[in-house]
Every structure is written in C-alpha cells, then in structure tokens.
N, C-alpha and C positions, 0 to 999 in steps of 0.2 A: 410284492408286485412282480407278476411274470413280465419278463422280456420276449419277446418271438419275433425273429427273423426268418425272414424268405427268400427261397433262391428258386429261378425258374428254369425248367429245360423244355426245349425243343428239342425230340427225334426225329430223324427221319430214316426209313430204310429197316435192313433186319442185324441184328446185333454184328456181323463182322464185316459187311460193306457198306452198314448204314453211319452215320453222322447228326451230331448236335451242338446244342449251340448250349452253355450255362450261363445265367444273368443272378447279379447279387441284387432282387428285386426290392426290399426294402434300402439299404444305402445308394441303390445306383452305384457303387464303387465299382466294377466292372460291369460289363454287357458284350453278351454271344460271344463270350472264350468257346473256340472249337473245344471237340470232345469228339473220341471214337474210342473203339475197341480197344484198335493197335498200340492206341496213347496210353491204353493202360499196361499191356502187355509185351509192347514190343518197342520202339523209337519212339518218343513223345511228338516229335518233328513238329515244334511249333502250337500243339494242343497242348491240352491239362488234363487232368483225369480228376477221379473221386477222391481218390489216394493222395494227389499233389492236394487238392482243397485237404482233404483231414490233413496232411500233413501242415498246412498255412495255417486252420486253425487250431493244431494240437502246440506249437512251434509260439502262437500268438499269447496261447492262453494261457501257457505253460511259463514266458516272460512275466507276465502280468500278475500271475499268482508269484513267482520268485522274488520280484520287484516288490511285489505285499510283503512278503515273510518278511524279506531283508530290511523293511521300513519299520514294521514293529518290532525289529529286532535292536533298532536302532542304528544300522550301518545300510543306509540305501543307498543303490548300486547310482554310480556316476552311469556307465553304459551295462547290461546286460548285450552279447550274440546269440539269437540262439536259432539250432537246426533243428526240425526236423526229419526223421529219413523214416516212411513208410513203405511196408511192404505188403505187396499183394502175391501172397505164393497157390499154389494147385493143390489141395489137401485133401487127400483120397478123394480125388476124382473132382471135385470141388471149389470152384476162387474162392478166396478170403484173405481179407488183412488180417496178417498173421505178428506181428511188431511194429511199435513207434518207437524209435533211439529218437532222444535227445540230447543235444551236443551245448549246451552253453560255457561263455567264456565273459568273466567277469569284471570290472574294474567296480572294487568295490574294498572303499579305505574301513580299517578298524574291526577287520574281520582275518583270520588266517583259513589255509585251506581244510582243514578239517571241521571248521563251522559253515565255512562256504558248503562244503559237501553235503553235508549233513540238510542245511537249510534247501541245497537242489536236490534234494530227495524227498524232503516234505513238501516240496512245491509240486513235485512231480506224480506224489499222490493224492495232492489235494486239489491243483487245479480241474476245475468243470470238464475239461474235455477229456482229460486222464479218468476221469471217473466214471465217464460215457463207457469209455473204452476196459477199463481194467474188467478181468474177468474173460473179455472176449478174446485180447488182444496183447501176445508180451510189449511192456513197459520198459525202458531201462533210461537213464541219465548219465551222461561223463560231462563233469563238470572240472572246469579249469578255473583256478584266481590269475588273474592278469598280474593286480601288483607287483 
C-alpha cells in the first residue's frame, strides 16, 4: 500500500522579489509558512525554505528508521536527538543541495558506542529519505551514546 502526501504552494512575483506561502495539505500540520528566495540563500528572517522542509524530513525519517534498527536489535532508544543541517550550495554556476549531516544523540541502555555507531549508519542509509537523496546528495552521521 503506497502512502502519498501533499504539500501546496502559492507564488507570487518573479524568483528574487516574489513570495509564497507552503501548506502541509494532507495533515493540515502547518499552513502558508512564508517562503522566498532570500530564505534560501541569504537570512531565513522568519520563513522556511525547501532545504529547512528536507532537512525536517530527512532529520524525522532518519529518527524513525534508527528507533527501528535499535528495537530489532533489542536495545530501543529511551530518547533519540536528532539534526539535520542541509545545504544548498552554487555548483558551476548552478543551486543545488549538495549535503545532509546528521547529528543524533542517544540514550539508549545495553548497547556501547561502537554498535550505537554502527547501527546510525545503517539507519542513515536505509532510511526512505536517505535513499531519495543518496546519489544526488553527500550523506554523513555523528552519532553520540548519551549513557
């Protein structure tokens, strides 16, 4: 069974003085987060961009596949934290997201840091959004045990 979720935008204007609005149309979980140019490339000052959304859901999905490993592993995490930091850099002459680092930190009994590792590095290329991405985009994990 596929899942499919929708998000809407409204533009207005021409790419570097224009403005829009993004809505998470299936949940309703947000509606009209401003969005511009600038917010991608220069001050966010209160908008979001493309790059902040992947980063939310590279950041989500990346918890959520870790939290799995760690459960069939038999030590599930009391808290995972986890960041991500995406970037959108100018690549001969051209934007693109060019890295997602993730940053998780863990509390998670019955496990030491070298299976913690291990296990946020196979979450890291098996979760759905990593996989979107891999290929297009550098990947990387630092992963801390809290313990």
């Amino acid at each position: 069974m596929a899942a499919v979720r929708q998000a809407d935008v409204i533009w207005e204007g021409d790419l570097l003085s224009g403005k829009g609005t993004v809505s998470a149309s299936t949940s309703k979980a947000f509606t009209a987060l401003p969005v511009t140019w600038a917010s991608r490339t220069e001050s966010a000052d209160g908008r979001t961009s493309p790059e902040e959304l992947v980063a939310s859901a590279h950041a989500s999905c990346y918890a959520m596949a870790f939290s799995a490993g760690l459960g069939q592993a038999g030590t599930p995490p009391q808290k995972l934290e986890v960041s991500a930091k995406v970037t959108l850099g100018n690549v001969d002459g051209g934007w693109r997201v060019v890295s997602s680092a993730l940053t998780v930190r863990g509390w998670v009994s019955g496990i030491d840091a070298a299976a913690f590792g291990r296990a946020a590095e196979a979450a890291k290329d098996g979760c759905p959004i990593s996989q979107a991405l891999k290929g297009n985009v550098d990947l990387s994990v630092e992963a801390t045990l809290v313990n």
